[in-house]
N, C-alpha and C positions, 0 to 999 in steps of 0.2 A: 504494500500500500504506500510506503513512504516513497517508493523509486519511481510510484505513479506521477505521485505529487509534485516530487522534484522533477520529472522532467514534463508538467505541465507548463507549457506558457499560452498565455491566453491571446487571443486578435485582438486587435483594437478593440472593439465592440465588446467583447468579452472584460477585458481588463477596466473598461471604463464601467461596466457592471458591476466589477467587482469593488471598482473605486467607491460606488453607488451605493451598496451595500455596506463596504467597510464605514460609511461615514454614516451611515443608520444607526448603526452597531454602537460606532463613539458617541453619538447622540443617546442612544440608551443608557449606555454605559454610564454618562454625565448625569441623565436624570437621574437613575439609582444612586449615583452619587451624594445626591440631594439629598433622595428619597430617604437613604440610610440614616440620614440625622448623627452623622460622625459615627458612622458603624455601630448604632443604636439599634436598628433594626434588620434582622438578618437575612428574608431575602431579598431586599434591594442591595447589600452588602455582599452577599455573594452573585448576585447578578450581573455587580458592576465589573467585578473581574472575568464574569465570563461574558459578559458585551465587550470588552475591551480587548482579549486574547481573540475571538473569531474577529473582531478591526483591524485588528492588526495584521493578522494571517490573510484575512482578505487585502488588505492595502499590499502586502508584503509581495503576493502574487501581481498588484498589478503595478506594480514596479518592476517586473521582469520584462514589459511591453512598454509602458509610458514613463515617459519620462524622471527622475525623481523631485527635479523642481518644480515640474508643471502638478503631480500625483499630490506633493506636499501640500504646495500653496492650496490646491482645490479642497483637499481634504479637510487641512487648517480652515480655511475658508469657509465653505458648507458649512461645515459643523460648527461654527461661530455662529451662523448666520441663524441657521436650525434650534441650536441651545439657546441664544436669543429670544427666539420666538417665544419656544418655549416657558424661559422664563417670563417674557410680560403676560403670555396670553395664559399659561396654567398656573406658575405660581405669579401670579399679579405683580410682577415687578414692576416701576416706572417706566413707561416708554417716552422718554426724554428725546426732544427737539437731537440732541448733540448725540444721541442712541441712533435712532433712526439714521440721522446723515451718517453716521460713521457704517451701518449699516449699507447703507447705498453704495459707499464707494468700496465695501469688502464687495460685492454684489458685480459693482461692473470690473474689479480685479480679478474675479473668476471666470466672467465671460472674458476677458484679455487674453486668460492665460490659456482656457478653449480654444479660443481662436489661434493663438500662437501653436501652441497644439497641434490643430488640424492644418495647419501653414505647414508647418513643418513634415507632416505626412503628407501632403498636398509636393511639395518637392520632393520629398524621395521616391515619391512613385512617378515622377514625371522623370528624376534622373534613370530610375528602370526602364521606363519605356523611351527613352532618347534612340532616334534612330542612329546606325552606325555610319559613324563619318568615312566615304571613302576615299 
């Protein structure tokens, strides 16, 4: 099972799934975090380690495909964005004028770093298919 694993790399498509997922995972993970009240209560306490071990194993796979600055930032990013939410709209935290903006501009750093992303896949598949100079 392990030699499966190891030599799985994912397609694009794939690893950005998994990126998808791995930042779900962190987001859970964070909530439990909360949820636990400093490790007061137990399974949100044990849940936060194991949201946070399947994050990582998922992020870790799709860093065999994407990039690791572009996997990072997004990752960081999302799950900023998401844990955010979360706090104002489940535990009522303030949503502050200086929250929100700071929010928009993580928001359009992630679609940069997408696009930069897909630019850069966007040329290497155009260097593959270059016809041969004679």
């Amino acid at each position: 099972m392990l030699k499966v694993l190891q030599a799985f790399t994912p397609t694009i498509s794939q690893a950005w799934m998994l990126l998808s997922v791995a930042i779900a995972l962190e987001v859970a993970g964070t909530t439990c975090m909360k949820l636990s009240h400093g490790f007061t209560n137990l399974v949100p306490s044990v849940a936060m380690f194991a949201f946070y071990g399947m994050a990582f194993a998922c992020n870790t796979f799709a860093t065999k495909t994407l990039d690791l600055s572009i996997t990072y930032a997004v990752w960081s990013g999302v799950g900023t964005i998401a844990t955010a939410c979360i706090g104002i709209f489940y535990f009522k935290e303030a949503a502050t004028t200086l929250k929100l903006v700071s929010i928009s501009f993580i928001v359009m750093g992630v679609f940069g770093l997408h696009a930069a992303s897909r630019q850069q896949l966007a040329a290497a598949e155009a260097q593959l298919v270059k016809p041969a100079q004679p």
